[in-house]
C-alpha beads as a LAMMPS data file, in Angstrom:
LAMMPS data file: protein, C-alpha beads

412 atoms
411 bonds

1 atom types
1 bond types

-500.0 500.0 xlo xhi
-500.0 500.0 ylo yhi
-500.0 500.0 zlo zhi

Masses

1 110.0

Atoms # bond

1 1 1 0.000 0.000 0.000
2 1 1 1.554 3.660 -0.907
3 1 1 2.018 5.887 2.005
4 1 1 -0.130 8.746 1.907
5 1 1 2.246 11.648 2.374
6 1 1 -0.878 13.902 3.002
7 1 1 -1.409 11.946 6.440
8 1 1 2.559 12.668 7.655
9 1 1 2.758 13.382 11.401
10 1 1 4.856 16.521 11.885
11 1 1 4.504 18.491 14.975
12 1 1 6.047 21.725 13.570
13 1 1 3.253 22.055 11.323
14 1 1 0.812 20.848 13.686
15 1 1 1.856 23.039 16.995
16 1 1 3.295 26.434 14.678
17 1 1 2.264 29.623 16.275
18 1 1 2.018 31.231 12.873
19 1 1 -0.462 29.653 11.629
20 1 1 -1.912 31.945 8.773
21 1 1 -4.826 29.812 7.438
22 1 1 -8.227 31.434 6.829
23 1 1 -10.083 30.139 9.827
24 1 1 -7.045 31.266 12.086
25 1 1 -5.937 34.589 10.790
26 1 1 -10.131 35.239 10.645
27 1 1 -10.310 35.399 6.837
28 1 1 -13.827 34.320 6.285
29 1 1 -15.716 37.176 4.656
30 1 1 -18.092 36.775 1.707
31 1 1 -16.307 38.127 -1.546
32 1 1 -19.661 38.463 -3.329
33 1 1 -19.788 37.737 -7.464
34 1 1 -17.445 34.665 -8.363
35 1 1 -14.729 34.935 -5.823
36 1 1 -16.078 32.369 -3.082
37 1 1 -14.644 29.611 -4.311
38 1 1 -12.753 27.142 -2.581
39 1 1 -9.649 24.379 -2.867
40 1 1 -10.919 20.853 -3.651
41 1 1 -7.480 19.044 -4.281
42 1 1 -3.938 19.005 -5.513
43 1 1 -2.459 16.934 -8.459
44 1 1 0.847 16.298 -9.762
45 1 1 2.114 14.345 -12.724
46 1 1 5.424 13.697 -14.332
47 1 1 6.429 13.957 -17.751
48 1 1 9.617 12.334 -18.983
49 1 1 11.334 15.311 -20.917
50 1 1 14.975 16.439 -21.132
51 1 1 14.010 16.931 -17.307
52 1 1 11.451 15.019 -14.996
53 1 1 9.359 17.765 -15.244
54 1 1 6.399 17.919 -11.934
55 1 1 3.631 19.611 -13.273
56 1 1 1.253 20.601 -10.834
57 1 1 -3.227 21.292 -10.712
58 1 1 -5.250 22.423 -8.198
59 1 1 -9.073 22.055 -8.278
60 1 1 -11.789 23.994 -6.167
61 1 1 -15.652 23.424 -5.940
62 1 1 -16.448 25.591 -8.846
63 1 1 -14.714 23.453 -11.459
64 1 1 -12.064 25.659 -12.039
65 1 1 -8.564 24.131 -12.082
66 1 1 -5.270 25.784 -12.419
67 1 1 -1.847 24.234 -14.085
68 1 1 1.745 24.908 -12.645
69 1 1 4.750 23.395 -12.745
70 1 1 7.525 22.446 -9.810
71 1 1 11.109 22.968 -10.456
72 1 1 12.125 18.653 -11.236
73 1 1 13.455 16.599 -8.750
74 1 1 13.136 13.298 -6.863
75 1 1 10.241 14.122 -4.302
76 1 1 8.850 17.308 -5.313
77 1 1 5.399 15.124 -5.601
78 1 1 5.101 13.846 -2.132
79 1 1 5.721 16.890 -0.691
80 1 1 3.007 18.681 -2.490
81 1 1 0.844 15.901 -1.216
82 1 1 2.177 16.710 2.353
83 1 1 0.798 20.201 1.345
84 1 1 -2.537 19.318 0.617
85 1 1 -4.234 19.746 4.439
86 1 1 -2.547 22.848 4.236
87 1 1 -4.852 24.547 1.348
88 1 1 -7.663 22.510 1.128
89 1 1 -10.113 24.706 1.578
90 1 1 -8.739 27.816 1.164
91 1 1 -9.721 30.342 -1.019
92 1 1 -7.263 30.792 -3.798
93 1 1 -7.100 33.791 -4.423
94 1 1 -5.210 34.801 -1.352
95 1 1 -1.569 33.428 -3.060
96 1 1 0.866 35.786 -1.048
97 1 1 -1.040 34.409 2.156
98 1 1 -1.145 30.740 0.952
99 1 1 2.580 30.713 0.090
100 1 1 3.608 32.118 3.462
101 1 1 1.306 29.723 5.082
102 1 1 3.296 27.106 2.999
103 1 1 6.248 28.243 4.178
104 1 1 5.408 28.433 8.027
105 1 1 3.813 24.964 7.631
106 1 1 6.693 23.213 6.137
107 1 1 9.095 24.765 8.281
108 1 1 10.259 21.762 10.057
109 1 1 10.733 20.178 6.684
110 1 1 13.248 22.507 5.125
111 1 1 11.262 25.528 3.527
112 1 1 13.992 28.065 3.960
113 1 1 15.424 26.486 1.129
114 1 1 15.621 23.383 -1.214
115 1 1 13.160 21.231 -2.825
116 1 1 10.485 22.083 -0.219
117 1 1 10.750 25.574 -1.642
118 1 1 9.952 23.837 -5.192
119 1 1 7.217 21.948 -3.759
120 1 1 5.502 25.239 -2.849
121 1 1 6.192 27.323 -5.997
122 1 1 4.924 24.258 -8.068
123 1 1 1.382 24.723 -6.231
124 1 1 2.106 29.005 -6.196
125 1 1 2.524 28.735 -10.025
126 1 1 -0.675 27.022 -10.369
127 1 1 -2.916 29.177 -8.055
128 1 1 -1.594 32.281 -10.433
129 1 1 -3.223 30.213 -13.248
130 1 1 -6.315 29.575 -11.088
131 1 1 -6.524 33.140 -9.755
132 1 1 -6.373 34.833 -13.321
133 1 1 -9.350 32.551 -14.764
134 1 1 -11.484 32.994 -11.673
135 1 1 -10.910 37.078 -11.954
136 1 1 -10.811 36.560 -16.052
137 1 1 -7.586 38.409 -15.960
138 1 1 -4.219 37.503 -17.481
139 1 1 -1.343 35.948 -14.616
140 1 1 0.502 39.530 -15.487
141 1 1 -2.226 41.514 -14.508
142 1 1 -1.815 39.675 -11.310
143 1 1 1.606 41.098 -11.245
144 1 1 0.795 44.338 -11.781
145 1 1 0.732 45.247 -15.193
146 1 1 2.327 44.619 -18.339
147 1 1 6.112 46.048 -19.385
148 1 1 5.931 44.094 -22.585
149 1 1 3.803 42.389 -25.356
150 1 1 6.582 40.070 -25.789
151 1 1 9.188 38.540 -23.923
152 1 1 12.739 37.988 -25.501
153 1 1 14.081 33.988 -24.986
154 1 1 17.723 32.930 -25.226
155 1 1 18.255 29.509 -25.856
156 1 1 20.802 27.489 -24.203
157 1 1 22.781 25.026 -27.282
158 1 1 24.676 21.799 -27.328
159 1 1 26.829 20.210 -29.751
160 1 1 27.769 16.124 -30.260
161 1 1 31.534 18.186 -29.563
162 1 1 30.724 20.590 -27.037
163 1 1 34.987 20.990 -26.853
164 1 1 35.746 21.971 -30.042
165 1 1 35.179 25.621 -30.816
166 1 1 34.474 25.538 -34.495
167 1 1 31.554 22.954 -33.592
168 1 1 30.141 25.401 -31.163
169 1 1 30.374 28.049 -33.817
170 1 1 28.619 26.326 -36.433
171 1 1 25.944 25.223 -34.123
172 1 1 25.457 29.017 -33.081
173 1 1 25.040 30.571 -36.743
174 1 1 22.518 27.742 -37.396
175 1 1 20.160 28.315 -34.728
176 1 1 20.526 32.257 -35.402
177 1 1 20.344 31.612 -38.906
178 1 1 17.525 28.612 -39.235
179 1 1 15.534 28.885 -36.187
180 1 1 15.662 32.505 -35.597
181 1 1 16.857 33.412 -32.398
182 1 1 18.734 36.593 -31.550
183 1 1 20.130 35.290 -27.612
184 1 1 21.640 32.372 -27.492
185 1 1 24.390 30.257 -24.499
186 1 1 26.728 27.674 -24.531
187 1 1 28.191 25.439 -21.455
188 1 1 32.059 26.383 -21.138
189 1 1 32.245 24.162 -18.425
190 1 1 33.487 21.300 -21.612
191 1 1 36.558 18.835 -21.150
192 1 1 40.055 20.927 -22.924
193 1 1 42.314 17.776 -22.662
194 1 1 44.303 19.941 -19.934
195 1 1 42.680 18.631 -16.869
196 1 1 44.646 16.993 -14.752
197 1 1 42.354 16.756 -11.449
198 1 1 38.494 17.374 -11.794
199 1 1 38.601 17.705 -7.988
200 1 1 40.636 20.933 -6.832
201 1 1 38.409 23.306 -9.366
202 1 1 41.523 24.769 -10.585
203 1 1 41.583 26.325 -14.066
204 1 1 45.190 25.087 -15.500
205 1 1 46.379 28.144 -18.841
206 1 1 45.727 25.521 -21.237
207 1 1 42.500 25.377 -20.234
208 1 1 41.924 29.091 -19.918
209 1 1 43.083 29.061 -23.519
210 1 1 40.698 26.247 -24.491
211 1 1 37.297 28.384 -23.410
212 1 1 38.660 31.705 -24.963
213 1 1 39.007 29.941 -27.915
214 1 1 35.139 28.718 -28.145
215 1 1 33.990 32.134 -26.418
216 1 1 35.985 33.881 -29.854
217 1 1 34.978 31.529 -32.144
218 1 1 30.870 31.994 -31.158
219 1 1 30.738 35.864 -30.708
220 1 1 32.693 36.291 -33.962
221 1 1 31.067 33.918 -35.246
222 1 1 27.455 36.031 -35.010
223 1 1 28.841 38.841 -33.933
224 1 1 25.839 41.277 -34.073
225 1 1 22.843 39.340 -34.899
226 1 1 22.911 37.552 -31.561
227 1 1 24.199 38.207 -27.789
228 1 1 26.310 35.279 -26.532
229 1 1 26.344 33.833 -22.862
230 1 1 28.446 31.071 -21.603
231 1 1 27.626 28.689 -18.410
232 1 1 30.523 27.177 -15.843
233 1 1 27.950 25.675 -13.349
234 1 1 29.633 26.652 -10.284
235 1 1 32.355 24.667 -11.137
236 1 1 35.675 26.842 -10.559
237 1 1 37.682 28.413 -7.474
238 1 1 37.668 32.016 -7.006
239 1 1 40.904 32.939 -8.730
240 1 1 40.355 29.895 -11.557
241 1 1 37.851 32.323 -11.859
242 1 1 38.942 35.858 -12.053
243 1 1 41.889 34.222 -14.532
244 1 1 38.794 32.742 -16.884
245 1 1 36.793 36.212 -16.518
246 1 1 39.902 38.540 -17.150
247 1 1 40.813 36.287 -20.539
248 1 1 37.280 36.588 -22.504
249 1 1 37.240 40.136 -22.014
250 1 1 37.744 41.342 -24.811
251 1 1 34.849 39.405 -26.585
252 1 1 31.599 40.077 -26.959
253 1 1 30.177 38.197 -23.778
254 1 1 26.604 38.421 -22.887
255 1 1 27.734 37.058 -19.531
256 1 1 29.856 34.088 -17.556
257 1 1 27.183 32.178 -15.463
258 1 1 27.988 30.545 -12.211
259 1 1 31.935 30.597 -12.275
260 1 1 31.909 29.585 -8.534
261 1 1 30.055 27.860 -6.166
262 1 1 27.076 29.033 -4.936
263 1 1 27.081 28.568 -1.646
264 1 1 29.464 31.729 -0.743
265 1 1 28.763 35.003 -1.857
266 1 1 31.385 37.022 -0.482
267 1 1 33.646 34.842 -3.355
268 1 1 30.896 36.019 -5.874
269 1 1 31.039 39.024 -4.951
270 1 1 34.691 39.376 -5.489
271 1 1 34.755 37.529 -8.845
272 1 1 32.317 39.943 -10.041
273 1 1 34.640 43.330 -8.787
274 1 1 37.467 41.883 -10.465
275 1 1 36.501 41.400 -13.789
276 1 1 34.180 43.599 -16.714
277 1 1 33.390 40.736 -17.849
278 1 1 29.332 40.412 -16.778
279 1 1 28.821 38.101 -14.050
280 1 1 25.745 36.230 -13.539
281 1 1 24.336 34.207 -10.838
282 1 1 21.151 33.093 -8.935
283 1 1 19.809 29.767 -10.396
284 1 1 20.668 27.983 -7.020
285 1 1 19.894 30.399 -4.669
286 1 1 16.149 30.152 -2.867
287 1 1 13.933 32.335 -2.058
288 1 1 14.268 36.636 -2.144
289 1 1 15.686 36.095 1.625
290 1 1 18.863 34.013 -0.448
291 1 1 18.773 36.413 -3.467
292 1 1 19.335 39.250 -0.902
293 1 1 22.980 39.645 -0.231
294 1 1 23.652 38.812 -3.796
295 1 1 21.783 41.965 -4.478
296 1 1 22.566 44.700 -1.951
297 1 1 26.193 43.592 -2.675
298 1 1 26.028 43.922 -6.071
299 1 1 27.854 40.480 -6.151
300 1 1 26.073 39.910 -9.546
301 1 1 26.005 42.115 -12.715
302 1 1 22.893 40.010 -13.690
303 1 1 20.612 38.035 -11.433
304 1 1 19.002 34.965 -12.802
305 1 1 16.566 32.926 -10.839
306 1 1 14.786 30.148 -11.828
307 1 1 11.152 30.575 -11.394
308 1 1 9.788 27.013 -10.510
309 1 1 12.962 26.346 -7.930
310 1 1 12.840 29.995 -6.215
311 1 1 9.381 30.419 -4.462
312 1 1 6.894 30.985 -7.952
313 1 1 6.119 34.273 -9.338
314 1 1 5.520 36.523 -6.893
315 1 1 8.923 35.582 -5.286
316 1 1 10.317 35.627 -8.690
317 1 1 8.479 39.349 -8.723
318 1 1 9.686 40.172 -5.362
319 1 1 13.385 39.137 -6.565
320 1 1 12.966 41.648 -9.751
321 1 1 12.121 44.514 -7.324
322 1 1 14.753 44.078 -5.088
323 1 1 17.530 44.021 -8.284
324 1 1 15.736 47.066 -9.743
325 1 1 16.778 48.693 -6.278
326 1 1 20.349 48.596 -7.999
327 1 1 19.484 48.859 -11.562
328 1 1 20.427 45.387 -11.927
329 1 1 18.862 43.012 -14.894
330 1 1 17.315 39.530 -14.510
331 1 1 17.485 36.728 -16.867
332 1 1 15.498 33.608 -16.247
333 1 1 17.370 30.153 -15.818
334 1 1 14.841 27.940 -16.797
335 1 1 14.331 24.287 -18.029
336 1 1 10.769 23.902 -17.851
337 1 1 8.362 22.554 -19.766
338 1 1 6.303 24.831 -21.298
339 1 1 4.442 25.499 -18.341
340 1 1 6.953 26.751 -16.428
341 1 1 8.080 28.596 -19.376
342 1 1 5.103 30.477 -19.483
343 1 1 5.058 31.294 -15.809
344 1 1 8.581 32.402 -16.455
345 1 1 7.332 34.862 -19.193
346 1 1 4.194 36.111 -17.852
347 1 1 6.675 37.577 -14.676
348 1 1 8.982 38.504 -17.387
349 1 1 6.058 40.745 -19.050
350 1 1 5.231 42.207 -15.576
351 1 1 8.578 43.717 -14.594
352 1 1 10.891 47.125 -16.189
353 1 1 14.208 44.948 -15.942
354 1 1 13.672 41.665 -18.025
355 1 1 16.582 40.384 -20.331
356 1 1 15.075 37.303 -21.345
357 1 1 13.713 33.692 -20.540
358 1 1 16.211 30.680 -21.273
359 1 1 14.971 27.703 -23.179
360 1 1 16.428 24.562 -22.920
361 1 1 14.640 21.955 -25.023
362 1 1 14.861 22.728 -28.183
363 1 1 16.459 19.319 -29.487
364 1 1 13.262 18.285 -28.188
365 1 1 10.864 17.656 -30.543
366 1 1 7.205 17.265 -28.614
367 1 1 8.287 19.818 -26.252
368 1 1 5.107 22.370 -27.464
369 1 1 3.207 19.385 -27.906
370 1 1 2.241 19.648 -24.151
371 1 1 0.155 22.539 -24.691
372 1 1 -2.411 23.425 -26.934
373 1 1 -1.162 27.006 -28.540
374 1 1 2.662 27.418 -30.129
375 1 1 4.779 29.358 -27.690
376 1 1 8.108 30.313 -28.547
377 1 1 8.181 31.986 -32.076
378 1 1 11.274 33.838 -33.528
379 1 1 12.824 33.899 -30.665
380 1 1 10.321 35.029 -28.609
381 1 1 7.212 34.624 -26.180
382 1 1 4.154 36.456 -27.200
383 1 1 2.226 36.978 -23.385
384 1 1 -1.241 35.694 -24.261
385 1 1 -4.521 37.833 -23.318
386 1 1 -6.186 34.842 -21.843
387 1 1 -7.067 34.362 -18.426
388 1 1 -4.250 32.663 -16.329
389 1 1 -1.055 31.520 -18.144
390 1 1 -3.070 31.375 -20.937
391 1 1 -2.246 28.125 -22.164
392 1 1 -3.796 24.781 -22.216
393 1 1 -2.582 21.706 -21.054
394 1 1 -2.982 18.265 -23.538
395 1 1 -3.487 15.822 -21.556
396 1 1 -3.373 12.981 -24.362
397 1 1 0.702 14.395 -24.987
398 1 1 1.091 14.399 -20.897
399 1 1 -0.299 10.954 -21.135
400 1 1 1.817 10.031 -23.643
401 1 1 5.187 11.126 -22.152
402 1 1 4.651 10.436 -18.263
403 1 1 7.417 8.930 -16.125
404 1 1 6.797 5.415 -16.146
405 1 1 4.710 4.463 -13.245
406 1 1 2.692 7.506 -13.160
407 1 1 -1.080 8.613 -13.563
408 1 1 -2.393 11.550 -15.916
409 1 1 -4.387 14.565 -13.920
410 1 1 -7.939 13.722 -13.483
411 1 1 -10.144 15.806 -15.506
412 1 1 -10.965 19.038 -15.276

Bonds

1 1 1 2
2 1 2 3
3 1 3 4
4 1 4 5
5 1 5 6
6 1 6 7
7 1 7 8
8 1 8 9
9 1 9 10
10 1 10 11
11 1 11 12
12 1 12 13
13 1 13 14
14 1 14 15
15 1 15 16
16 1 16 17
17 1 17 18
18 1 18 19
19 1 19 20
20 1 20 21
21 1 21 22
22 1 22 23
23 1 23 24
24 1 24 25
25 1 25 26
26 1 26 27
27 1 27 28
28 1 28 29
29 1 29 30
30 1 30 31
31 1 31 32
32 1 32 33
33 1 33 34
34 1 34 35
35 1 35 36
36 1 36 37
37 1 37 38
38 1 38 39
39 1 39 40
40 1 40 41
41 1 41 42
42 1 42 43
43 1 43 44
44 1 44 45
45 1 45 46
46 1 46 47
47 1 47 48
48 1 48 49
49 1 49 50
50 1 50 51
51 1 51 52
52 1 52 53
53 1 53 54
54 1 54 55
55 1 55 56
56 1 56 57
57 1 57 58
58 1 58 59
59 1 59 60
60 1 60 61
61 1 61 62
62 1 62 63
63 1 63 64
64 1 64 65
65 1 65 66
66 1 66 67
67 1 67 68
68 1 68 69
69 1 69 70
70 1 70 71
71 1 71 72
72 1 72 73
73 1 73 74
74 1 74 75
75 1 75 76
76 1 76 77
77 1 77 78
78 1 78 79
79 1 79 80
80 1 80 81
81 1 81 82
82 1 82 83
83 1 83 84
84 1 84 85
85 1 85 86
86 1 86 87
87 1 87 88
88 1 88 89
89 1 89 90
90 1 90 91
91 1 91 92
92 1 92 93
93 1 93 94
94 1 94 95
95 1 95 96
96 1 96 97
97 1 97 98
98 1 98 99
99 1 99 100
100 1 100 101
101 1 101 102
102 1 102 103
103 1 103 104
104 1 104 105
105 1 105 106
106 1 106 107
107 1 107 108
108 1 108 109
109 1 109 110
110 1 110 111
111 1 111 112
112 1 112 113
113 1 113 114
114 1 114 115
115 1 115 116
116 1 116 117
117 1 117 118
118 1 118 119
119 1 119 120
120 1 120 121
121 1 121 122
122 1 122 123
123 1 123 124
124 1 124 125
125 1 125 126
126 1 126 127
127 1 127 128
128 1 128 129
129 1 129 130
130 1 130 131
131 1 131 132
132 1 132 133
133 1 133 134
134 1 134 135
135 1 135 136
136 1 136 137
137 1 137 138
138 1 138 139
139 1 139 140
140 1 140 141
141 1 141 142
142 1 142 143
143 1 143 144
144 1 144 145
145 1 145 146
146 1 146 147
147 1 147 148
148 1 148 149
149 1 149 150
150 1 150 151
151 1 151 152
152 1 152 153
153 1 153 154
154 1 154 155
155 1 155 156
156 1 156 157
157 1 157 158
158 1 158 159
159 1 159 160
160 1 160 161
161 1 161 162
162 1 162 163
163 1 163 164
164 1 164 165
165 1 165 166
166 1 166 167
167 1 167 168
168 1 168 169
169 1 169 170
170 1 170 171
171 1 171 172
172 1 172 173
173 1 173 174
174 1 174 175
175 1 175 176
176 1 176 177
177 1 177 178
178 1 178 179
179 1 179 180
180 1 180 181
181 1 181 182
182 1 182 183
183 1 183 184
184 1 184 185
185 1 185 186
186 1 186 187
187 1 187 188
188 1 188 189
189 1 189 190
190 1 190 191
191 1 191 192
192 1 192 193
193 1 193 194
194 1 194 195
195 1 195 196
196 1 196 197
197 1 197 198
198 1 198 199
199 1 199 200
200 1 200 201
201 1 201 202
202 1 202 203
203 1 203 204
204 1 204 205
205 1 205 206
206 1 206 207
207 1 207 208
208 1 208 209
209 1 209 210
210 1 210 211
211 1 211 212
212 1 212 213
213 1 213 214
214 1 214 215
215 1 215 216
216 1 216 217
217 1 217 218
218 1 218 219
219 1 219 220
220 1 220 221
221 1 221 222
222 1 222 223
223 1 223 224
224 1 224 225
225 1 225 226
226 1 226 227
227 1 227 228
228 1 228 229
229 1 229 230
230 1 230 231
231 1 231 232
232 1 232 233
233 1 233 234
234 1 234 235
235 1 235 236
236 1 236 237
237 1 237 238
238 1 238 239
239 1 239 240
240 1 240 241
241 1 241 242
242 1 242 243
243 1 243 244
244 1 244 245
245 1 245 246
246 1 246 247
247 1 247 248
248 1 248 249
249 1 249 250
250 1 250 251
251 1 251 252
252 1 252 253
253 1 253 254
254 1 254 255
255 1 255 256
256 1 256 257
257 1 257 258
258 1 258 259
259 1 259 260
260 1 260 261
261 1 261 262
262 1 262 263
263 1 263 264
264 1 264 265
265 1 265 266
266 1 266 267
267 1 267 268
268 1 268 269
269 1 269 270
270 1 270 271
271 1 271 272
272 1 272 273
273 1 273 274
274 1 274 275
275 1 275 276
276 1 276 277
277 1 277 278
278 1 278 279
279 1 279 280
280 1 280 281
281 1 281 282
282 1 282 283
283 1 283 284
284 1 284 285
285 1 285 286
286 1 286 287
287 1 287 288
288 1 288 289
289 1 289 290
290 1 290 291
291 1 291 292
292 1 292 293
293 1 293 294
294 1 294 295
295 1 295 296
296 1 296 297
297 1 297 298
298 1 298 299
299 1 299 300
300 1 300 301
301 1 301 302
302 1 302 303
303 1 303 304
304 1 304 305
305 1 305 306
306 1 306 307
307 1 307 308
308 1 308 309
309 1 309 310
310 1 310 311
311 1 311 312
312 1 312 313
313 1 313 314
314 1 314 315
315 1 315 316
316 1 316 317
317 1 317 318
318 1 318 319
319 1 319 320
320 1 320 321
321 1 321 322
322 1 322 323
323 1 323 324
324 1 324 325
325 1 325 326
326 1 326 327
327 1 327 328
328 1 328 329
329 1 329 330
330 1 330 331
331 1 331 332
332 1 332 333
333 1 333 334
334 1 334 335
335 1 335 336
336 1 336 337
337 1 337 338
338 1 338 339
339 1 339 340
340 1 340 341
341 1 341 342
342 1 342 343
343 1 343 344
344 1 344 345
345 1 345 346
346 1 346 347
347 1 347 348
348 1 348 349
349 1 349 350
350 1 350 351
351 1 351 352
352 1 352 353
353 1 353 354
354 1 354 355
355 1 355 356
356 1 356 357
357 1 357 358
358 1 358 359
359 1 359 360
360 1 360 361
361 1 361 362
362 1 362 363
363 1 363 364
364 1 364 365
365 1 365 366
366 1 366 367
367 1 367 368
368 1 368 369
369 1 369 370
370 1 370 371
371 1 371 372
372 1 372 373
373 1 373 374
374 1 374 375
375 1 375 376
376 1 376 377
377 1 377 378
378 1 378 379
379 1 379 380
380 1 380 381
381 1 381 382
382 1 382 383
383 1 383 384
384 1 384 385
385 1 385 386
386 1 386 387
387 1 387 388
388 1 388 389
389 1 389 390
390 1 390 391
391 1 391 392
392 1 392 393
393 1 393 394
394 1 394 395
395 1 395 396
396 1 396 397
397 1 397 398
398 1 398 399
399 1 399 400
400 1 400 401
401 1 401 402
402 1 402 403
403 1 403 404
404 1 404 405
405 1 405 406
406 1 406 407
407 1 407 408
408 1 408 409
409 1 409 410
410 1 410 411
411 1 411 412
């Protein structure tokens, strides 16, 4: 018999003092028109793509359901079941209170940061979907208004030889040239043939030399027609670097993602002072309580947090507010499905300092097949009109791709 993870004993969330649910904080008023509606249940399913992707529904008594998406991971679904006491219902419309309820609830099982944090902005994501059809609004309304019609995408490339240069070059004018897109980023994180111990993080010249050589080959490459990022996935010491940073530029770098860990700013920090090389970082940092010191020390040129894995939208929002504070751009890590790209976008359309949304499935063929209308076109994310994300979920390609072992939503 499966354990029902809804049934979990866990005296934090049983005995919290801040208990901010609608009976206890008194939130019981009639809302007159549509707006009394109510939480019936919370679904997730996983689809197989280039990611386990968690997508995420909740349901209320007036038929209504609402799609988001968790960042992936191995038990992102049985903590949202945990969740489900927890909004059942609730009225959901109240998301900021919800999420902090969320929050407080799953205290005791790690919500300051980590995959509890997904858990939540998996269900946060979906009740912006919900909210927006029940008040017949789009998700960036929600937000506060609209910036943008459309919402720039970069997409993130591979090669069968990530290593060689000329490989990465070719592979860069094609998808400029064929598919159309103007922002585009390669891993330089790539074997040189120089390493000599994967352990220490140390950057050795030759392979210093190596990534310059890919970095000049790209940008050249395209020079204007596109802007060129590279990714090192936290993978380098501070002065491995500053020395990697220093020797690309002179290119035309969009930025140099991750160079270090993540875990200590006050290295990021540095890297970034060092170096006019952009530095960008934030994919692995949780919540806007994590983003913070990244921020008011300017350890970051760009930030870049990933929507699904940071909190949801209006944490994602909240993030974009707090960068503005220092005139400081964001651009979206993101390998979603298209759900989560959406969510991505529709923040993206709500806020002055958007770069762009990253896509990262686009050797994936039935990646749009999982909704209904085309998303990403020339580069780009037209925000839809229609309530919600505006986008509809097909079931029969979520069927058709599930992680083996799993069970499609039940309908609508």
């Amino acid at each position: 018999m499966p354990i029902d993870y809804s049934q979990l004993h866990d005296p934090n969330a049983e005995y919290t003092m801040r208990n901010l649910s609608s009976a206890t904080m008194g939130v019981t008023r009639d809302r007159g028109a549509d707006r009394d509606v109510e939480i019936t249940d919370v679904q997730t399913t996983m689809v197989d793509g280039n990611y386990p992707w968690t997508l995420v529904r909740v349901y209320t008594d007036a038929g209504i359901v609402g799609t988001g998406e968790a960042y992936w991971g191995a038990g992102v679904p049985e903590l949202i079941e945990r969740m489900k006491p927890f909004v059942i219902g609730e009225n959901p419309l109240d998301i900021d209170r919800l999420y902090e309820h969320l929050v407080q609830k799953m205290s005791g099982e790690g919500s300051i940061e980590g995959v509890t944090v997904t858990a939540i902005a998996g269900i946060e994501v979906a009740l912006h979907d919900l909210a927006g059809k029940i008040l017949e609004v789009p998700a960036y309304q929600l937000l506060g208004g609209k910036y943008r019609d459309d919402v720039r995408v970069y997409c993130d490339l591979h090669t069968e030889n990530e290593a060689d240069p000329e490989a990465c070059a070719d592979e860069a004018e094609r998808v400029v040239e064929e598919l159309g897109y103007d922002a585009i980023k390669f891993d330089l994180d790539v074997p040189s043939g120089h390493e000599k111990d994967r352990a220490n993080r140390h950057l050795r010249p030759g392979e210093i030399r190596h990534k310059a050589e890919i970095v000049e080959q790209t940008t050249e490459r395209v020079k204007d027609r596109a802007d060129v990022a590279f990714d090192c996935h936290w993978t380098y010491t501070g002065d491995s670097a500053k020395r990697l940073a220093e020797a690309i530029e002179e290119y035309d770098v969009w930025w140099l993602e991750d160079p270090v860990p993540p875990e200590n700013h006050d290295v990021q920090r540095e890297v970034t002072r060092t170096t006019t090389t952009p530095i960008t970082a934030g994919e692995n940092v949780y919540r806007k309580h994590g983003m913070r010191t990244l921020i008011d020390e300017q350890a970051v040129d760009i930030v870049a947090p990933d929507l699904p894995k940071v909190g949801g939208m209006r944490e994602t929002r909240k993030i974009a507010d707090l960068a503005d504070l220092y005139y400081i751009p964001v651009a979206m890590h993101n390998v979603s499905s298209p759900v989560g790209t959406m969510a991505s976008a529709q923040v993206g359309a709500a806020i002055p300092n958007m770069l762009a949304v990253e896509y990262h499935s686009y050797e994936l063929p039935w990646w749009n097949d999982l909704i209904e209308e085309p998303l990403i076109e020339n580069g780009s994310i037209t925000i839809p009109e229609q309530p919600g994300l505006g986008i509809t979920l097909d079931l029969d390609a979520v069927a058709e791709h599930m992680v083996e072992g799993e069970t499609v939503f039940d309908p609508a």
